[in-house]
Backbone bond lengths (Angstrom), bond angles and torsions (degrees), N, CA, C in turn:
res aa  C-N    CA-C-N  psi(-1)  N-CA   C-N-CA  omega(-1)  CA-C   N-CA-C  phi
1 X - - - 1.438 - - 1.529 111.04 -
2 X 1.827 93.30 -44.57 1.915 72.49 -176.49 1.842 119.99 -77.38
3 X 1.325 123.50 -45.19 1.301 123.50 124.26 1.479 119.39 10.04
4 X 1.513 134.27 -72.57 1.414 106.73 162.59 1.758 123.84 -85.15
5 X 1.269 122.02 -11.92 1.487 116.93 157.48 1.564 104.93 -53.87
6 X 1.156 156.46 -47.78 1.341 157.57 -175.91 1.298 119.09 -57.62
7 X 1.545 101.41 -43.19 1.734 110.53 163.56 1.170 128.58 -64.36
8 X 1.750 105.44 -44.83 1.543 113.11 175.21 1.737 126.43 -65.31
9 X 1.643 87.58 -9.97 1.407 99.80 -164.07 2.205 103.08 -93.76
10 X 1.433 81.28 -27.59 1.851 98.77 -173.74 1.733 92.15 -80.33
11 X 1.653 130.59 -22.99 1.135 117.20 -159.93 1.948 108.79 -103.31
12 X 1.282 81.50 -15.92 1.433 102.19 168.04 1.694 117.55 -89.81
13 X 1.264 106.40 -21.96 1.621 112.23 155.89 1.303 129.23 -61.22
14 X 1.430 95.47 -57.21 1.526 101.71 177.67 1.438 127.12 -82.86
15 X 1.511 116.75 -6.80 1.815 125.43 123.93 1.151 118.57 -14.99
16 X 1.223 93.65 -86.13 1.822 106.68 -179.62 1.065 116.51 -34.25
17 X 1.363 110.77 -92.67 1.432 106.41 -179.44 1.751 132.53 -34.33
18 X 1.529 115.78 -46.13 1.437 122.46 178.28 1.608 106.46 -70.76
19 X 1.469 126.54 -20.76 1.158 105.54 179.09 1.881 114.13 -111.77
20 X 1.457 96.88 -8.05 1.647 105.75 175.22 1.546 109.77 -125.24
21 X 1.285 108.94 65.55 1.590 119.03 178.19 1.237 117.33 -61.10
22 X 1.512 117.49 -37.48 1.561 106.04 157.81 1.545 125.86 -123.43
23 X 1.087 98.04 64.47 1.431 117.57 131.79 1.273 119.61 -90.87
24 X 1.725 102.20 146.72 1.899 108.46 -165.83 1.469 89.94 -106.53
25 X 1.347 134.09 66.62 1.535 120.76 157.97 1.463 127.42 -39.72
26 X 1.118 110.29 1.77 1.669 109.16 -172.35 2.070 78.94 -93.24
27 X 1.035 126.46 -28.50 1.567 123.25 -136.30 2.113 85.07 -106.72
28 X 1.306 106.13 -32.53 1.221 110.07 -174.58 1.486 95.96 -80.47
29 X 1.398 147.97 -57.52 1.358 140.02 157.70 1.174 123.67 -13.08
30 X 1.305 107.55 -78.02 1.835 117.86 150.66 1.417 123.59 -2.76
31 X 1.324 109.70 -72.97 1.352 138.68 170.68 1.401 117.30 -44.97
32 X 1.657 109.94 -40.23 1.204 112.23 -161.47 1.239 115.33 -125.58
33 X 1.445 101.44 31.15 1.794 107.98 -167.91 1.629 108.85 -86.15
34 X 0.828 100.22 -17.43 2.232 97.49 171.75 1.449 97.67 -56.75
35 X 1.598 115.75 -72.72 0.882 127.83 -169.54 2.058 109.93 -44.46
36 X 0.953 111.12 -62.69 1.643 105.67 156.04 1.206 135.67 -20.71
37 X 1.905 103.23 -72.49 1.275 101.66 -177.68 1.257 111.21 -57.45
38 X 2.059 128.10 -30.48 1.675 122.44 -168.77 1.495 86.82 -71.99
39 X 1.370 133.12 -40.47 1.589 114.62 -168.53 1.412 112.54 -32.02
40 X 2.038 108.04 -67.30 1.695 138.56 175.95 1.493 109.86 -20.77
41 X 1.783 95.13 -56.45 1.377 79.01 176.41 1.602 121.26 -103.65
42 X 1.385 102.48 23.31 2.026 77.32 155.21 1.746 104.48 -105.07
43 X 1.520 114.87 0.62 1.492 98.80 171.35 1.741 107.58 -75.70
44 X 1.436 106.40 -23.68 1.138 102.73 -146.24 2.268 92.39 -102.50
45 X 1.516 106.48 21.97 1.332 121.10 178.05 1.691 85.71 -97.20
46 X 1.543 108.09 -73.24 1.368 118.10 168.64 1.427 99.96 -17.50
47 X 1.048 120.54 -102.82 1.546 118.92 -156.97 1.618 117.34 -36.72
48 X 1.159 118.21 -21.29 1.348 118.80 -169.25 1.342 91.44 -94.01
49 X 1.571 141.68 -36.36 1.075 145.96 -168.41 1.942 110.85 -62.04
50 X 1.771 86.00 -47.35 1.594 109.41 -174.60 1.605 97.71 -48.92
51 X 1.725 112.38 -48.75 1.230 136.38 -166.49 1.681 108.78 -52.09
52 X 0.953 105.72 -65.42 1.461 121.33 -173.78 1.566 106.01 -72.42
53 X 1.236 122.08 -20.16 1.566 107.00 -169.22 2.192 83.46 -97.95
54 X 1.185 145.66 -41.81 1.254 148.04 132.88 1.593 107.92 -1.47
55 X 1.727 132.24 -70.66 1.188 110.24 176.36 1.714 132.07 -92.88
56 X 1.457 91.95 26.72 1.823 107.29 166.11 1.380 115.06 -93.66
57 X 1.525 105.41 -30.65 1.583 101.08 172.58 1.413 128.80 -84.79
58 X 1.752 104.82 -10.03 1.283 116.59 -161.96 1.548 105.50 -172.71
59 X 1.318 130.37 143.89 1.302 123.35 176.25 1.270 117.63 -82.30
60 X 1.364 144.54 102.30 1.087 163.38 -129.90 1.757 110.41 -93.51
61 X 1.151 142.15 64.41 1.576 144.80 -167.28 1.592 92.62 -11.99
62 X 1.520 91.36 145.68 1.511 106.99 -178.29 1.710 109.39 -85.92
63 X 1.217 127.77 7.42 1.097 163.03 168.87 1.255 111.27 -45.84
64 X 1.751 95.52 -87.48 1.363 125.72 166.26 1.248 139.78 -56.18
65 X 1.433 99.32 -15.38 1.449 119.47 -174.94 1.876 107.28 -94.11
66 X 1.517 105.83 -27.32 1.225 81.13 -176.74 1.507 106.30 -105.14
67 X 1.839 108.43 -12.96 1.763 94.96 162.16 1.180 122.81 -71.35
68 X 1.278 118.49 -2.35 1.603 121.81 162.21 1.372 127.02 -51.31
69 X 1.619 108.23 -61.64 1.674 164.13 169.01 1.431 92.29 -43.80
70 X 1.175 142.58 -61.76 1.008 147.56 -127.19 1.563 104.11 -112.80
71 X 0.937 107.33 -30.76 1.743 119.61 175.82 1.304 98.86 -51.87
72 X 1.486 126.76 -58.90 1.718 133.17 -167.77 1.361 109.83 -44.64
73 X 1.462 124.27 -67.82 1.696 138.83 179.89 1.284 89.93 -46.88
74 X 1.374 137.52 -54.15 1.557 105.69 -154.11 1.600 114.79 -95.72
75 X 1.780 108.11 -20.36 1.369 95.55 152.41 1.872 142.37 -43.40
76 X 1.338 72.91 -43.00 1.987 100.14 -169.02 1.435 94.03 -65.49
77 X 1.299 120.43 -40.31 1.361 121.66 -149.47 1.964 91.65 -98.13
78 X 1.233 121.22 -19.99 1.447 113.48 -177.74 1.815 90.40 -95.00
79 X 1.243 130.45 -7.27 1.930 119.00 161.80 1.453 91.93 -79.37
80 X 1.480 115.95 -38.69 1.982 91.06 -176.16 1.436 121.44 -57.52
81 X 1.134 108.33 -31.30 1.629 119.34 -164.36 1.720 92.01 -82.33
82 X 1.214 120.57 -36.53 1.626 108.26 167.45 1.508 124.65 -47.48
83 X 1.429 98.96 -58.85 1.774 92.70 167.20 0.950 151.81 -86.05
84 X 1.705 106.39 10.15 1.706 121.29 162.14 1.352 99.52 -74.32
């Protein structure tokens, strides 16, 4: 499933672009980056939510928990390095 969300999402990309060549999506991003970053964090509520309802059913390796954890900082931190 997620596998074809990725496709639909790459086939719906390359839509865009071939049929709206000038459109400045870099400029509409821009524009619309509040709205983004609040998206980030309700995926990134989700995940903690996913997280916590995960170590009620089961104790979750401390492992997993912090390569989980750990994914967030370096995303966030590889969009900072985009806009320097």
């Amino acid at each position: 499933m997620i596998i074809g969300i990725i496709l639909l999402l790459l086939v719906v990309g390359w839509l865009a672009m071939t049929y709206f060549p000038s459109t400045n999506f870099q400029a509409w991003f821009y524009e619309t980056r509040y709205a983004w970053l609040g998206w980030r964090f309700v995926l990134y509520v989700a995940i903690w939510l996913l997280m916590v309802q995960l170590n009620r059913k089961g104790q979750m390796p401390l492992k997993a928990r912090l390569m989980i954890l750990s994914v967030i900082p370096i995303i966030e931190g590889l969009n900072l390095l985009y806009l320097l």
